[in-house]
KEKE-3310 file (N, C-alpha, C; in steps of 0.2 Angstrom, whole numbers, plus 5000, padded with zeros to 4 digits):
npx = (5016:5017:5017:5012:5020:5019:5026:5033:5027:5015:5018:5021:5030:5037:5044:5055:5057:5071:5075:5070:5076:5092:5090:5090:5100:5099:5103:5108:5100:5096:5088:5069:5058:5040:5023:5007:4993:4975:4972:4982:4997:5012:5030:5047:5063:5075:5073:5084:5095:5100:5100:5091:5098:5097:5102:5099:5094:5091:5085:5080:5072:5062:5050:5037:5044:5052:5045:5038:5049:5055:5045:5041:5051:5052:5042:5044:5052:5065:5079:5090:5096:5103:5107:5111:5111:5110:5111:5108:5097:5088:5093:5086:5074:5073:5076:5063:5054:5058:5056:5044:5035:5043:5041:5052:5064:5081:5093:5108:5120:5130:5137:5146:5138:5130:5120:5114:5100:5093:5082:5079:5072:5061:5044:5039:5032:5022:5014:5009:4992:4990:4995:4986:4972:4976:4978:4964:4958:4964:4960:4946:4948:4952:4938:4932:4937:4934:4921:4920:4924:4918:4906:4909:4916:4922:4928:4947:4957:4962:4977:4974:4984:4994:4988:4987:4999:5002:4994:4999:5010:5007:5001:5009:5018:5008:5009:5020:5025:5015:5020:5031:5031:5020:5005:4988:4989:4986:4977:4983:4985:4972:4969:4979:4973:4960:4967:4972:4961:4954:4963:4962:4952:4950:4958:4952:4944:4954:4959:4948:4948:4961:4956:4946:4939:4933:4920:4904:4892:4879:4863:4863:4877:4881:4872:4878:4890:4889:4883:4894:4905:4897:4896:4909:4911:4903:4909:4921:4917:4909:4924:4931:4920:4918:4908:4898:4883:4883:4889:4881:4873:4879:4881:4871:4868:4878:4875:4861:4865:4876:4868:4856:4856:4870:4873:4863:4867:4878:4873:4864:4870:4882:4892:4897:4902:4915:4915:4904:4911:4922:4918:4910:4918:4925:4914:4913:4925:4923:4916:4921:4929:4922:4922:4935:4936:4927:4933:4940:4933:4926)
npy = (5129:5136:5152:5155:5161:5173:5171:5179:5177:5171:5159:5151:5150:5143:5142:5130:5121:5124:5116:5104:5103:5103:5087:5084:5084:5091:5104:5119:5119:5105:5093:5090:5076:5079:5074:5076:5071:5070:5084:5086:5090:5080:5082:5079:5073:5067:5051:5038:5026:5019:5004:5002:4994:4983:4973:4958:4945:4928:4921:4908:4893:4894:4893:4899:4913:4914:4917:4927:4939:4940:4940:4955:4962:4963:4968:4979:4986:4986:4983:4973:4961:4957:4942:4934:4918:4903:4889:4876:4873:4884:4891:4883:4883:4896:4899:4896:4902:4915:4907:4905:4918:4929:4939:4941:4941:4934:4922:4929:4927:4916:4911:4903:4908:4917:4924:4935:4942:4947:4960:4955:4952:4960:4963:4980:4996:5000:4989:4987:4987:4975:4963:4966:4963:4949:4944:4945:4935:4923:4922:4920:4910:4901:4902:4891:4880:4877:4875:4865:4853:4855:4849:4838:4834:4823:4829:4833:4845:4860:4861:4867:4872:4877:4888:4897:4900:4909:4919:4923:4929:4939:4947:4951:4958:4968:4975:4979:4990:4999:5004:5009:5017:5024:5023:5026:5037:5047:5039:5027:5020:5015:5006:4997:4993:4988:4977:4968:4962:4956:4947:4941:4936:4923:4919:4909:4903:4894:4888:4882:4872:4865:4858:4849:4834:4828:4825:4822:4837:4846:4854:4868:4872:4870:4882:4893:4896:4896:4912:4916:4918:4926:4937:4941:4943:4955:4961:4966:4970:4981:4988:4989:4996:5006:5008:5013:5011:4997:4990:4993:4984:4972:4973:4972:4958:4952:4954:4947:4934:4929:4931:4926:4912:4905:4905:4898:4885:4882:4878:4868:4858:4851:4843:4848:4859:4865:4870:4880:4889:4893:4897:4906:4915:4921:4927:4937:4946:4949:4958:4965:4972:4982:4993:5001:5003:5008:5021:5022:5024:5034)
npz = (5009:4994:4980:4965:4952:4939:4925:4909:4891:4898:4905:4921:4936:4952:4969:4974:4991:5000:5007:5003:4991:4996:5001:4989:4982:4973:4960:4953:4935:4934:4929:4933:4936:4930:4933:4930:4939:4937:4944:4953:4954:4952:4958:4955:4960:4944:4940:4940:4933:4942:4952:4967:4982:4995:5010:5019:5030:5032:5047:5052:5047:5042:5030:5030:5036:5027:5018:5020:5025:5009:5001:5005:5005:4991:4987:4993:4984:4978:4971:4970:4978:4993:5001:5017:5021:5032:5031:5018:5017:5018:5010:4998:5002:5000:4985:4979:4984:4976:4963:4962:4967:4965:4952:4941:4945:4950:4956:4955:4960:4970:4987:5000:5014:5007:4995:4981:4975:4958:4950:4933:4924:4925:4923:4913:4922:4914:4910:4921:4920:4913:4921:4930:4926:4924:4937:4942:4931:4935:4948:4945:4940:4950:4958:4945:4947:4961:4961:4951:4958:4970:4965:4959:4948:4937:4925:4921:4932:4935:4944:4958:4968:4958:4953:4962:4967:4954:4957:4967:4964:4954:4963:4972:4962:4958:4968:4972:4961:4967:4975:4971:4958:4964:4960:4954:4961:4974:4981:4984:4993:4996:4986:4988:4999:4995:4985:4995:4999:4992:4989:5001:4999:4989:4994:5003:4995:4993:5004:5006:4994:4999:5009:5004:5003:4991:4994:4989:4990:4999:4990:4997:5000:4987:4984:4992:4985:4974:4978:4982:4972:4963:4972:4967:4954:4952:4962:4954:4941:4946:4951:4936:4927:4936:4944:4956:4961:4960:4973:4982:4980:4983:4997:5001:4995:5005:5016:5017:5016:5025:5037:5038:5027:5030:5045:5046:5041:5048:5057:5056:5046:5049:5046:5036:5038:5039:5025:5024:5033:5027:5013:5017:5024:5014:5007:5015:5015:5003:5002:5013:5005:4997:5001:5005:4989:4986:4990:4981:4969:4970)
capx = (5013:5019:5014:5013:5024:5018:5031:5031:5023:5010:5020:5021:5032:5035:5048:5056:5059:5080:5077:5071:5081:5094:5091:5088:5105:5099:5105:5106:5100:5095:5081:5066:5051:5034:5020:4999:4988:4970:4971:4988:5005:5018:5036:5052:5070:5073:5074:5088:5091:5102:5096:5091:5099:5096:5105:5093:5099:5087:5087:5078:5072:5053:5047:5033:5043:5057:5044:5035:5052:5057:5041:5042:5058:5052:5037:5044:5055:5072:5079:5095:5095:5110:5103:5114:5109:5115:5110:5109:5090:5086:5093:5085:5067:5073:5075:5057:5051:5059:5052:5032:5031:5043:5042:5059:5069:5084:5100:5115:5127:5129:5143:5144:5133:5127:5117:5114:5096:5092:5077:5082:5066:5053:5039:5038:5025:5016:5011:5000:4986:4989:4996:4980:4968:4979:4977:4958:4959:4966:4955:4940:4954:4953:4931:4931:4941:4931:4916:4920:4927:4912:4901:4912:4915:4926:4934:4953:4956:4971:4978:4972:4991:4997:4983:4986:5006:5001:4989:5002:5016:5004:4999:5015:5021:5005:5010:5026:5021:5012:5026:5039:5026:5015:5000:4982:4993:4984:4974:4988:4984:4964:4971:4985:4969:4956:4970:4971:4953:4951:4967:4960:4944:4950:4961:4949:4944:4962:4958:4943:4949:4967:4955:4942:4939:4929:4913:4895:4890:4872:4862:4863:4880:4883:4872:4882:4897:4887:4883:4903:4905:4892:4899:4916:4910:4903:4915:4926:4912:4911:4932:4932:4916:4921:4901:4898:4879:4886:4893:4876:4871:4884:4880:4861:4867:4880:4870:4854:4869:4880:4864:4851:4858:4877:4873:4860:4870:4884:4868:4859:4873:4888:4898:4900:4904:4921:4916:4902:4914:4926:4912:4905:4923:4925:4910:4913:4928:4923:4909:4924:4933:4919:4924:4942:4933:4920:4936:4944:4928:4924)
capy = (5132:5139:5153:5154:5168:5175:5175:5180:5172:5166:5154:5153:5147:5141:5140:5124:5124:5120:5111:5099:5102:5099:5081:5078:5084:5095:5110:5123:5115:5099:5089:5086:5075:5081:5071:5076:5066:5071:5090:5086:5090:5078:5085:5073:5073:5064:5044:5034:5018:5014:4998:5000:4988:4982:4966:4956:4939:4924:4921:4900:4890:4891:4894:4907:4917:4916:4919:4934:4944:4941:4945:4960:4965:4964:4973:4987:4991:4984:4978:4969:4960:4952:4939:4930:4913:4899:4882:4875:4869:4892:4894:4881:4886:4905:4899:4890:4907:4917:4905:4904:4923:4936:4942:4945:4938:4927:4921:4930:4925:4911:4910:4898:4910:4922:4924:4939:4940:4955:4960:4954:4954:4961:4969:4989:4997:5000:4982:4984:4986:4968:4959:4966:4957:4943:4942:4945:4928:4918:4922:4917:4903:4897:4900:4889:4873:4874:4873:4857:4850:4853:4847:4831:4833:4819:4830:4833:4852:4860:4859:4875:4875:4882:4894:4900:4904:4912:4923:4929:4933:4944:4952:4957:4964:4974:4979:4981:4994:5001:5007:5010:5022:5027:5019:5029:5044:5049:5033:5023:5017:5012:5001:4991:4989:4983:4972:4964:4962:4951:4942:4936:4932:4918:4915:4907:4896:4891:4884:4877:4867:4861:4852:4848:4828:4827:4822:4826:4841:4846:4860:4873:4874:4873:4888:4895:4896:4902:4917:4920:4919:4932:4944:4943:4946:4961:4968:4966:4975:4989:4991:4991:5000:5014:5010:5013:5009:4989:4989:4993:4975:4967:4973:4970:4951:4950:4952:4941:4928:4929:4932:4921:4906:4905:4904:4892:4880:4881:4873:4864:4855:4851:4836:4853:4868:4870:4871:4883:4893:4895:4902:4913:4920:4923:4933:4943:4948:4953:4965:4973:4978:4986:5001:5003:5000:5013:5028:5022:5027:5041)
capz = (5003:4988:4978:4958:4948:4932:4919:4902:4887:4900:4910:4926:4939:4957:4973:4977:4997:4999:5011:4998:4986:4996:5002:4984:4981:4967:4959:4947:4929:4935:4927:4937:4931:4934:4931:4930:4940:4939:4947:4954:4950:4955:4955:4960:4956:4939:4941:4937:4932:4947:4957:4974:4985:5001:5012:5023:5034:5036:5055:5053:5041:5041:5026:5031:5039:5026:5011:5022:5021:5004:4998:5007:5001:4984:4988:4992:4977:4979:4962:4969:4989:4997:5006:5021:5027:5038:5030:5013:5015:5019:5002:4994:5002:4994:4977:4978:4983:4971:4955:4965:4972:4962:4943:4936:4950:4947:4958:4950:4963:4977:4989:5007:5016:5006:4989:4979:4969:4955:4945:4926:4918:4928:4916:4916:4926:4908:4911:4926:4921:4910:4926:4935:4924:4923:4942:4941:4926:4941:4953:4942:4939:4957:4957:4943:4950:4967:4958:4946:4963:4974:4959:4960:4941:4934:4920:4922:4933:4934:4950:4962:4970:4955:4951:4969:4964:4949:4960:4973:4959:4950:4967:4973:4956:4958:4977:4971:4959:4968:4979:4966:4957:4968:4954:4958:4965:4980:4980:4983:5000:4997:4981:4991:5004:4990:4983:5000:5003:4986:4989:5006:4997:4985:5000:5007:4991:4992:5010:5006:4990:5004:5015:5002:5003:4987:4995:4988:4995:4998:4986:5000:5000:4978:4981:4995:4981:4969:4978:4980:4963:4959:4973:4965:4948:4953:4962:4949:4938:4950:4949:4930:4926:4940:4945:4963:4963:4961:4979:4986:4978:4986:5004:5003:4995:5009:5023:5018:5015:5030:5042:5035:5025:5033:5050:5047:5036:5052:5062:5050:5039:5053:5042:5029:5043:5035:5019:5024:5035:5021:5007:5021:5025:5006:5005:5021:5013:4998:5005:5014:4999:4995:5008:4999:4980:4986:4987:4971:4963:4971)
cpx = (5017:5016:5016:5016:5024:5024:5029:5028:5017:5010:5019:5028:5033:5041:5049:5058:5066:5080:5076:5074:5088:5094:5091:5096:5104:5102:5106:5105:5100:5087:5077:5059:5044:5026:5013:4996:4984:4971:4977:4994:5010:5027:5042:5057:5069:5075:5080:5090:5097:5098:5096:5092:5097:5100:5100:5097:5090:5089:5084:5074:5064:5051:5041:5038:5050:5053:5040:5041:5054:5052:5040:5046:5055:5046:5038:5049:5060:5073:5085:5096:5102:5108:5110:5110:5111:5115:5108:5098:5085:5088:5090:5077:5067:5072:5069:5053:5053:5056:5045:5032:5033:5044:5047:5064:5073:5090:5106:5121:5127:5136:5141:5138:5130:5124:5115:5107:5094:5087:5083:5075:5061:5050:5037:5032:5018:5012:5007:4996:4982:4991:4990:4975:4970:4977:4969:4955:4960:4964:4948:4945:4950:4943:4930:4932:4936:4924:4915:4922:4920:4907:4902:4915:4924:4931:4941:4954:4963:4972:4977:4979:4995:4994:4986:4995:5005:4997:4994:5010:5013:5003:5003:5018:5017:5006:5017:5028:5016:5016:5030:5035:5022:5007:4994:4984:4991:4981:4977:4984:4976:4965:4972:4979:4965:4960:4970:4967:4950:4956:4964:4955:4945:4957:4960:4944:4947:4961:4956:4947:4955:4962:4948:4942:4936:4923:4907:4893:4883:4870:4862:4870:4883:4878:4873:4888:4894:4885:4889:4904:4901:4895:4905:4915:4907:4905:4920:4922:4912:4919:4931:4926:4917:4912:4901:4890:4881:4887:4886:4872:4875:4883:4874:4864:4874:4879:4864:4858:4872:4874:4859:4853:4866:4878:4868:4862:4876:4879:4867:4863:4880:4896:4900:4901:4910:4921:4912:4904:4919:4922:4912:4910:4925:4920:4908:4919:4927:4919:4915:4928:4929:4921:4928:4940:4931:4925:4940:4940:4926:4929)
cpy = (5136:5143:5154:5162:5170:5176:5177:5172:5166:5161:5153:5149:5144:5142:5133:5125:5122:5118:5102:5095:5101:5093:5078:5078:5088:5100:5114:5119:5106:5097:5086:5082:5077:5079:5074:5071:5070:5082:5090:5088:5086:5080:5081:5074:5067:5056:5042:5028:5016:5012:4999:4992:4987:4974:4964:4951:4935:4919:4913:4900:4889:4894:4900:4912:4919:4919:4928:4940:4944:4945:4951:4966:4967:4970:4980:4990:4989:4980:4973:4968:4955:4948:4934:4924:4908:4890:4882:4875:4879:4890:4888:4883:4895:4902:4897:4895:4911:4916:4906:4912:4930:4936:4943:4943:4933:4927:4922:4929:4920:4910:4905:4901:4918:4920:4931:4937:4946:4953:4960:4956:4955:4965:4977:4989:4998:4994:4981:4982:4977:4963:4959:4960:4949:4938:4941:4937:4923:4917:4918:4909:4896:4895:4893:4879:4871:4871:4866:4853:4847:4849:4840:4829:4827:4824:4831:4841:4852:4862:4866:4876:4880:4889:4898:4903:4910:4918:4928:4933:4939:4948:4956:4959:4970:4979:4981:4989:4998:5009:5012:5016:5025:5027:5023:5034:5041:5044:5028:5015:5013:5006:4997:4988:4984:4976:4966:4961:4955:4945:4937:4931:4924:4914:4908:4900:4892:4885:4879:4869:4861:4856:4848:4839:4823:4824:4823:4829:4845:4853:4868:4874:4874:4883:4897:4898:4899:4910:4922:4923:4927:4938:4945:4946:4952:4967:4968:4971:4980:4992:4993:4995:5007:5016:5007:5010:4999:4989:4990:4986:4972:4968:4970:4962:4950:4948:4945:4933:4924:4928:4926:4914:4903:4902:4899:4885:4877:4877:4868:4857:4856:4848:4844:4862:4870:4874:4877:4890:4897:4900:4907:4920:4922:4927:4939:4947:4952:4961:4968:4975:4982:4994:5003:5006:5006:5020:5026:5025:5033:5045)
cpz = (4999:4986:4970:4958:4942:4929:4913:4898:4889:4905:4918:4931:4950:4963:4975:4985:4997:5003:5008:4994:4989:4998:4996:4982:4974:4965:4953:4938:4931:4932:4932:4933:4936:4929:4933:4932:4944:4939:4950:4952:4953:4954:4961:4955:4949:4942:4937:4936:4936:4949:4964:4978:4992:5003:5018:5026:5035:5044:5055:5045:5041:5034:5025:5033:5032:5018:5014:5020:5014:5000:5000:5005:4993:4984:4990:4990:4976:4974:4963:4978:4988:5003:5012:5022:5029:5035:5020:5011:5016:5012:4997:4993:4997:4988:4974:4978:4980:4964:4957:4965:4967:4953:4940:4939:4946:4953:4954:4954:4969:4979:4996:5012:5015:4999:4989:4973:4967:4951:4938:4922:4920:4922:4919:4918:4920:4908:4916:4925:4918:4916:4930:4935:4924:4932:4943:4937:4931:4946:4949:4939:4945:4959:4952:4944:4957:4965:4955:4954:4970:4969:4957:4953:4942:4927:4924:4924:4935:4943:4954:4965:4964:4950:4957:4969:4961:4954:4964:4970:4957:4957:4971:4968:4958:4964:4976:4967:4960:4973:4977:4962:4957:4964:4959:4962:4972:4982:4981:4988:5000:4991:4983:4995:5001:4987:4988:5002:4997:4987:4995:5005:4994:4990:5001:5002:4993:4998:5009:5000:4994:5008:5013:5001:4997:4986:4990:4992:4994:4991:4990:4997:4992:4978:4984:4989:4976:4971:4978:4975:4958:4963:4969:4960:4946:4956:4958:4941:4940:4948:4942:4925:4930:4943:4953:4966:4964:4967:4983:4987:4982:4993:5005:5002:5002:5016:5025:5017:5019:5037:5043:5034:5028:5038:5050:5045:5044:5058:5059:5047:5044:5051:5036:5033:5039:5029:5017:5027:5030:5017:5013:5022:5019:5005:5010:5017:5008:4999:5010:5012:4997:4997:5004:4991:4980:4984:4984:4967:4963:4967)
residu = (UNK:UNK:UNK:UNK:UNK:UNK:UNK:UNK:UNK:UNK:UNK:UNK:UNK:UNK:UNK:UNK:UNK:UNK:UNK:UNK:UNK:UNK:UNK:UNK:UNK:UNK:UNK:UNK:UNK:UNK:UNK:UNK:UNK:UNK:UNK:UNK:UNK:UNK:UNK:UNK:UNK:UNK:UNK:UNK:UNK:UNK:UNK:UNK:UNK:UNK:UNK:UNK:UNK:UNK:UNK:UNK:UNK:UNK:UNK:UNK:UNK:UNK:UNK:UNK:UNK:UNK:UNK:UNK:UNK:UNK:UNK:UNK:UNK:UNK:UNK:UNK:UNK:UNK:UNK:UNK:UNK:UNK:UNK:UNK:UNK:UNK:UNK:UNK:UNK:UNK:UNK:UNK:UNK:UNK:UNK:UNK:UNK:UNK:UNK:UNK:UNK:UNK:UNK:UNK:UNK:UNK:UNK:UNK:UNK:UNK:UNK:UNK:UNK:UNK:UNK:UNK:UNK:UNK:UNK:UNK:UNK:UNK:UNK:UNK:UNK:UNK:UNK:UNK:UNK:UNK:UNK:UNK:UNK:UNK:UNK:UNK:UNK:UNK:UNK:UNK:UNK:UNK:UNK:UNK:UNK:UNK:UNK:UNK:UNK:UNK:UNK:UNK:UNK:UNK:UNK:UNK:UNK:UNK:UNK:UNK:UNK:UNK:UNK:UNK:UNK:UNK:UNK:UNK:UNK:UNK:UNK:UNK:UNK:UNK:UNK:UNK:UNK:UNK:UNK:UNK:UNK:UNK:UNK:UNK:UNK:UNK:UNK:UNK:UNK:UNK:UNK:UNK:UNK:UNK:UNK:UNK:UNK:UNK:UNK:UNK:UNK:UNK:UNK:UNK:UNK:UNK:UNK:UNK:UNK:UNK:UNK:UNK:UNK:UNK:UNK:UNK:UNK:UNK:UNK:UNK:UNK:UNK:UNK:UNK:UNK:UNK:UNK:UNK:UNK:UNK:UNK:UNK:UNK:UNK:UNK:UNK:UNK:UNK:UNK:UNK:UNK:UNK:UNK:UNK:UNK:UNK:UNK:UNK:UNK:UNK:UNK:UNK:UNK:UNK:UNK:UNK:UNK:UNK:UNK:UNK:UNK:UNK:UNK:UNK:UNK:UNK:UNK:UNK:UNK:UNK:UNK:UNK:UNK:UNK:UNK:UNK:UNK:UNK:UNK:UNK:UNK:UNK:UNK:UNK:UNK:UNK:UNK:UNK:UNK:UNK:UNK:UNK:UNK:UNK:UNK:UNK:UNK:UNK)
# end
């Protein structure tokens, strides 16, 4: 704890601890920046536009495990990575996750077992709030495909695989900036979890639409999918309105939905459990971003 020190003309000032100050490596007449959020004061050495680096190693060639670290890597700030790996068919799975996952990424150097990849043209963090919506867009993207698919429509839909890219690019820039900025200050941590909790949701379309066979499916479960639809749109109203009573709506419809019609469909309607499981697991989800959503609003 610190105490304030009236100076002249009104000012005030403060103690930095030196134990701080040294780690920051600061010292007399250094610039620091210091940011207002809300009732807070944030105070941090000045930024520089060096690139944090980091070097990693791919240990096999699976594909989850080699897209879990990378995205990881990018997730949490690092603008230039020195990747080792042992086989050509590693570095050709990285290059497939770099163009599907990260934003600004590119291959600026390749040698027998190593590669070098740097952010070139990631967008500034002034740009969140448009890649947010953008991710928001994709999600109603992904609602709107399963729909024309369960509904067996003959027009031309754009393929959910590439909605479903598009979805986890923007989700980790947002997880990424989230880190690198610390976006919603103090809030940080209940954002990353709601971001999570929505991404699992339309997850779950994604499943459903991967093992969808294009059959005719009964009017229980079109109206299974319409209630998804309607949760999503409301917690997506709740976020952008900063209206807390909405979240109430979405518990009372997720109970009478999950308890009542859900469980009865997974008896009732056996040839369509997957399709029932999936919706159900989408709208469980979304009713537990409400928790997170509830202290962003607050």
């Amino acid at each position: 704890m610190v105490k304030l020190i009236k100076q002249g003309g009104g000012g005030f000032t403060i103690y930095l601890p030196k134990k701080w100050v040294d780690e920051n490596k600061l010292s007399k007449g250094d610039n620091l920046d210091v940011t207002v959020s809300g009732k807070e004061l944030i105070i941090g050495p000045k930024a520089t536009n060096k690139k944090s680096e980091i070097e990693t190693k791919l240990t096999n060639s699976s594909e989850t495990s080699i897209r879990t670290l990378i995205t990881n890597v990018y997730r949490t700030g690092y603008d230039r990575v020195k990747i080792f790996f042992n086989t050509e068919d590693q570095f050709k799975i990285l290059q497939k996750i770099i163009k599907t996952r990260l934003i600004g990424f590119e291959v600026i150097k390749k040698e027998k077992d190593f590669c070098i990849i740097e952010n070139i043209t990631e967008p500034s963090v002034d740009q969140f709030d448009n890649i947010l919506n953008k991710l928001f867009l994709n999600i109603e993207e992904i609602f709107d495909i399963t729909k024309e698919r369960l509904n067996n429509s003959k027009e031309k839909i754009e393929d959910y695989n590439e909605v479903e890219e598009r979805i986890h690019k923007y989700d980790n820039f947002c997880r990424r900036m989230i880190i690198k900025q610390k976006l919603i200050k103090q809030k940080s941590e209940l954002f990353w979890s709601f971001l999570s909790q929505i991404i699992h949701a339309q997850r779950e379309l994604y499943l459903l639409n991967k093992s969808f066979n294009n059959k005719e499916v009964s009017k229980q479960i079109k109206e299974l999918f319409e209630t998804a639809k309607r949760l999503f749109d409301l917690t997506k109203q709740a976020y952008f309105e900063n209206n807390i009573e909405i979240l109430w709506k979405i518990h009372k419809i997720e109970r009478e939905t999950i308890y009542k019609k859900a469980y009865s469909l997974l008896e009732t309607k056996p040839k369509e459990s997957k399709i029932t499981y999936h919706l159900a697991s989408c709208i469980r989800q979304l009713h537990l971003s409400t928790s997170s959503l509830a202290g962003l609003i607050m």
